[in-house]
C-alpha positions in Angstrom: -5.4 -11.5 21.2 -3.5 -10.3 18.3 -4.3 -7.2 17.0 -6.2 -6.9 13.2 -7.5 -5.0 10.8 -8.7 -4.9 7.3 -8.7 -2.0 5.1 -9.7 -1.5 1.4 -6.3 -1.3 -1.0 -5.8 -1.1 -4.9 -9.6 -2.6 -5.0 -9.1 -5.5 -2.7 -9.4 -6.0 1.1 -5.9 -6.3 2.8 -6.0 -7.7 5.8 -3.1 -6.5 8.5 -2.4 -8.6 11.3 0.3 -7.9 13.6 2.0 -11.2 12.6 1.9 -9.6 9.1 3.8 -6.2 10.3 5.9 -7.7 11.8 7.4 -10.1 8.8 6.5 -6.8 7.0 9.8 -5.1 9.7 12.4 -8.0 8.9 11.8 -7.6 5.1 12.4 -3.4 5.5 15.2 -4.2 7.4 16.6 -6.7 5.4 15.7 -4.0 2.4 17.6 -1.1 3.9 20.4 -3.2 4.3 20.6 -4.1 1.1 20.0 -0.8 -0.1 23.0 0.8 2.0 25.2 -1.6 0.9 24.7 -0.6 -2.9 26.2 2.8 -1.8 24.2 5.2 -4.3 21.4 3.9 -7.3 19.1 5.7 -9.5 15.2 4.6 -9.2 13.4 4.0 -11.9 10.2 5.4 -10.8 6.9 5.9 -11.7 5.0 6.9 -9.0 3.1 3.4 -8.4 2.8 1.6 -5.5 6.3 0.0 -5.3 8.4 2.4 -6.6 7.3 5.0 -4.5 8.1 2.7 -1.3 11.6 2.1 -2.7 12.1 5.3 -3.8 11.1 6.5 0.1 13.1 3.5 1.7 16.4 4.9 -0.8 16.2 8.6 0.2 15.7 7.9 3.5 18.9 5.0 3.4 21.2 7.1 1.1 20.3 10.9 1.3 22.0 12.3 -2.0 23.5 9.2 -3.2 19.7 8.2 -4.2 17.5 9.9 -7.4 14.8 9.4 -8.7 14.4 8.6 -12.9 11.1 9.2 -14.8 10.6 8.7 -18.4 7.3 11.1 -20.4 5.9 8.5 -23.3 2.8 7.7 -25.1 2.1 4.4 -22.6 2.6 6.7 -19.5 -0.7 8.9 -18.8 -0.2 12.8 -18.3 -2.2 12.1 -15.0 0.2 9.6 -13.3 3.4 11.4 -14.8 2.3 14.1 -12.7 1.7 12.7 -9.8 5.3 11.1 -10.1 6.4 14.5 -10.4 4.6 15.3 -7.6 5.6 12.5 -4.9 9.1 12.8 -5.7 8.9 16.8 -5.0 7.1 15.8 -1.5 10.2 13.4 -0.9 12.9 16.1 -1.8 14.4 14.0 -3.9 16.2 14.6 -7.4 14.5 13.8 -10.0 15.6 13.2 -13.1 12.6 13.5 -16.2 14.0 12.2 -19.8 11.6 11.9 -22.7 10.4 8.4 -24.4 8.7 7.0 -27.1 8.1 3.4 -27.1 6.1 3.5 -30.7 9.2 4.4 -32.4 11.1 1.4 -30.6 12.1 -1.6 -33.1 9.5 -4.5 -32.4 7.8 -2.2 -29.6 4.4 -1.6 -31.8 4.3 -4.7 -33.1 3.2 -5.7 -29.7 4.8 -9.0 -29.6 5.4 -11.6 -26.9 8.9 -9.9 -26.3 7.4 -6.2 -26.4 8.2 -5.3 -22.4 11.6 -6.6 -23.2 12.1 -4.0 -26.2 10.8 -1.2 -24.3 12.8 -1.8 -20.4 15.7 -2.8 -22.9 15.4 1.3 -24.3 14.5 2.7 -20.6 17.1 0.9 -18.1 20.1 1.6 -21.0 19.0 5.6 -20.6 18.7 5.0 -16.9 21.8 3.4 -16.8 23.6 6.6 -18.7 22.2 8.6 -16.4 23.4 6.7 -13.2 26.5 7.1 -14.8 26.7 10.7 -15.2 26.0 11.6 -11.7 28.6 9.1 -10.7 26.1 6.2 -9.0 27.0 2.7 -9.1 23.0 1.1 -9.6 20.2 1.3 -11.1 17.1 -0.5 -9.3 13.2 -0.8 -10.3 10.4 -1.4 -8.7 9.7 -5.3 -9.1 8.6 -7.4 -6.4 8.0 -10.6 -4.8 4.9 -11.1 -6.5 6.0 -10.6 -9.6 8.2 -13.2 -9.8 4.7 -15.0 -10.3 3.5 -13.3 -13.8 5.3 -13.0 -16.9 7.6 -10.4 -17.0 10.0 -10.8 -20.2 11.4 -7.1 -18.9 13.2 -8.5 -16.4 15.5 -10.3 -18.8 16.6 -6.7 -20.1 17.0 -5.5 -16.5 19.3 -8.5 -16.3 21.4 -7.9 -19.1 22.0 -4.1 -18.0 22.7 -4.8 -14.5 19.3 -3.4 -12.9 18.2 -4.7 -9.8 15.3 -5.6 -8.3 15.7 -4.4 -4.2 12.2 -5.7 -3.4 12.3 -8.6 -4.3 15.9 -9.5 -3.1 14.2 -8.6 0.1 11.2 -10.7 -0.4 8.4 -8.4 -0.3 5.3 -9.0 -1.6 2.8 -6.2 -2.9 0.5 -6.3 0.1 3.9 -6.2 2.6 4.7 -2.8 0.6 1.0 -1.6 1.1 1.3 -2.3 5.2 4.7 -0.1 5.4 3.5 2.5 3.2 0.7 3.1 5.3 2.6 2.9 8.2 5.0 5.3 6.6 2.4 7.7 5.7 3.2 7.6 1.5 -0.6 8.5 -0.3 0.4 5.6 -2.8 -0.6 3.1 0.0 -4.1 2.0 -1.3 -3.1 3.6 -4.9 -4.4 1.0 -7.3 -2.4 -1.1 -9.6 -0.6 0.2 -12.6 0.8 -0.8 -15.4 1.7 1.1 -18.6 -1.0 1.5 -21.1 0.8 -1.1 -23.6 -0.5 -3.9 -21.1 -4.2 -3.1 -22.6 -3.6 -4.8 -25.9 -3.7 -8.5 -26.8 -0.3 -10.0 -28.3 0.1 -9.0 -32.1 -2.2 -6.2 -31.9 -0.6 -3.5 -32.7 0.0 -0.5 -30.3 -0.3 3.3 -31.8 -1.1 6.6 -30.3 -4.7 6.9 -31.2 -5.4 2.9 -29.9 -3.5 4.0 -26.2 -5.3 7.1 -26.4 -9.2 5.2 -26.9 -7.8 3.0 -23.7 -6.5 5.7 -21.0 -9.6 7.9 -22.4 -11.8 4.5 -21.6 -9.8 4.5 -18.0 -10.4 8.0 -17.3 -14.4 7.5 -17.9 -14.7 4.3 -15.7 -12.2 6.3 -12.8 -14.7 9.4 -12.9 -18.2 6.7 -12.5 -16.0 5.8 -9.3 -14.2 2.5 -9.8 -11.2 2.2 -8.1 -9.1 -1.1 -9.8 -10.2 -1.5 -13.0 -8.4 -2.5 -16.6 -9.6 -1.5 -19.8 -8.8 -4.1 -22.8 -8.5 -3.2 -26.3 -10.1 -5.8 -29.0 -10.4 -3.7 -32.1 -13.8 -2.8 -32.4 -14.5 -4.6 -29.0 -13.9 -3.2 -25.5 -13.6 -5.9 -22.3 -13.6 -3.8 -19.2 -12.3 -5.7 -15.9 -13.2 -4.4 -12.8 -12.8 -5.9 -9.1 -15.4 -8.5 -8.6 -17.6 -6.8 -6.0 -17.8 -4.1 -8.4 -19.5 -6.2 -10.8 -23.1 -5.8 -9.5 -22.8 -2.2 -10.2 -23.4 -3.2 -13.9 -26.9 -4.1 -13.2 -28.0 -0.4 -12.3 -29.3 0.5 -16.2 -28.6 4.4 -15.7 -24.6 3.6 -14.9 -24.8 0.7 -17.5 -26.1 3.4 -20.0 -23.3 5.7 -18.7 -21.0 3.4 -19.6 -22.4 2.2 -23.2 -22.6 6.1 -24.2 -19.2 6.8 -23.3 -17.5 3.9 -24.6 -19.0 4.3 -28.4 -18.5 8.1 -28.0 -14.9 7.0 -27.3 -14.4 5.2 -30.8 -15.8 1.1 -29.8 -18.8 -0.7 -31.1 -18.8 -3.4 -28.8 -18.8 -3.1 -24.9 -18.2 -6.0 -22.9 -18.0 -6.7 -19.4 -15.1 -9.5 -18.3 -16.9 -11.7 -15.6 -13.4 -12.9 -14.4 -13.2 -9.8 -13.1 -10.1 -7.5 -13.0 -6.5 -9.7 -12.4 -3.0 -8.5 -13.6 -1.6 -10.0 -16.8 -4.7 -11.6 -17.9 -3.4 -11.1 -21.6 -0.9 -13.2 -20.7 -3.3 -16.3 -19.9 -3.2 -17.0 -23.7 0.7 -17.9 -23.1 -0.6 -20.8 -21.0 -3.2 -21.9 -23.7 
C-alpha cells in the first residue's frame, strides 16, 4: 500500500502521496538542472512560498553565483519584508534590499488592467541592473506552474527584460513546491499565499497609501482572530473579506462576528461583507472573463 498523508497548507488540505513525491523528485531534478546550467542569477524574492524554494534550490545549486533581490514599497507589508529578510539570513545567502515605490510608477495607481505589468516592468529592470553589477548572467522569479493558469500581465515585462521563470520551466506546481519544502525543512512550507497588497483593489480603483494601509491593517486584524488564508478586498466604502471555505462557519459565532464588525469600521469601512465564494486567487480578475 502506498504510503499517504494529508496535511493542512496555505488554508487548504494537501494531500502527499508517495506517487506525488516522487513526480515532486524528477521536477527538482529537472529544476536543478536547469538552474546549474544558467551558471549564476539574481532571485527576485519575497519570502513567499515559491521564491523561498527557488531561492533554497539556487544557493544550494550555485553557492556564490546565486543572491537574493528584495525590493521595500508601499504594496509590500513591513511584516513579510522582514521575514524575507529573515529567511534569506537563515540561508546565508546575499541579499540584496533596494527601495520601491509603486504609487509613483506611471499608470501604477491608476490600477489598470496592465498595472502588474507597470510595476514588474520597474522591479525586474532594477533587478536586472543589479545582476549586472555583480557580474551574473540571470535574473529568475518565482512564478510557477500554476500560474500559468491566472492572469498575470507581469509576465509580459519579465519577458521583455529577459527574466525567467525556473519553476515553471520545470513544471512545478504550487502544491509540488509545498511537498519539497517540507521535506527540505523551509518554515515557508504551509506559509499561506501572498500577493502584493495592490491585488486587493478592483480594476480602475485607484491605489494610494492610505487605501493599502486600510487593507494590510484589515489583514492584520483577521490574522490575529486566527485565520490562516484569507484576502481582504477593497470596495470604497465596502469591505468583502474571503476566507477558506471551512472557515466560513466561523462567521456565525456573534462575539467573533462582532470582533470583526468593530474592527473593520474602526479601520475606516462602512460596509462589511463576507464573500461566500470563499477565498481564491485573482478573483478580481473574474471580471476580465465577464
Amino acid at each position: 500500500m502506498l504510503n499517504e498523508a494529508v496535511v493542512c497548507a496555505g488554508g487548504k488540505d494537501l494531500r502527499i502521496t508517495d506517487e506525488k513525491k516522487a513526480l515532486a523528485s524528477v521536477k527538482l531534478e529537472r529544476l536543478q538542472g536547469i538552474l546549474k546550467d544558467m551558471g549564476s542569477l539574481l532571485v527576485a524574492f519575497s519570502g513567499g512560498v515559491d521564491s523561498t524554494f527557488l531561492l533554497r534550490v539556487a544557493s544550494d545549486s550555485l553557492g556564490e553565483k546565486c543572491a537574493a533581490i528584495t525590493a521595500t514599497s508601499p504594496t509590500y507589508p513591513e511584516r513579510e519584508f522582514k521575514e524575507a529578510v529573515k529567511l534569506a539570513d537563515s540561508m546565508k545567502v546575499r541579499h540584496i534590499i533596494v527601495e520601491s515605490n509603486e504609487l509613483l510608477i506611471p499608470n501604477f495607481a491608476d490600477n489598470t488592467e496592465k498595472r502588474c505589468y507597470y510595476c514588474k516592468s520597474e522591479l525586474f529592470k532594477i533587478s536586472v541592473d543589479n545582476a549586472r553589477s555583480l557580474g551574473f548572467s540571470y535574473v529568475v522569479d518565482g512564478s510557477n506552474a500554476d500560474d500559468l493558469l491566472d492572469f498575470r500581465p507581469g509576465k509580459t515585462a519579465a519577458n521583455e527584460l529577459g527574466v525567467r521563470s525556473p519553476l515553471q520551466e520545470a513544471g512545478l506546481t504550487k502544491d509540488e513546491i509545498r511537498i519539497l519544502s517540507r521535506d527540505m525543512g523551509l518554515p515557508t512550507w504551509d506559509k499561506q499565499s501572498f500577493a502584493c497588497l495592490s491585488s486587493r483593489f478592483p480594476y480602475g480603483t485607484a491605489i494610494t497609501e492610505e487605501r493599502l494601509s486600510m487593507v494590510s491593517e484589515g489583514e492584520d486584524l483577521l490574522r490575529g482572530l486566527g485565520f490562516n488564508q484569507f484576502r481582504v478586498r477593497y470596495h470604497g466604502e465596502t469591505v468583502r473579506i474571503e476566507v477558506e471555505a471551512k472557515a466560513i462557519a466561523r462567521f456565525l459565532d456573534e462575539d467573533l462576528r462582532k470582533k470583526i464588525v468593530a474592527g473593520f469600521k474602526d479601520i475606516g469601512f462602512i460596509y462589511i461583507t463576507l464573500d461566500l465564494q470563499g477565498y481564491r486567487t485573482g478573483s478580481m480578475n473574474e471580471v476580465l472573463g465577464s
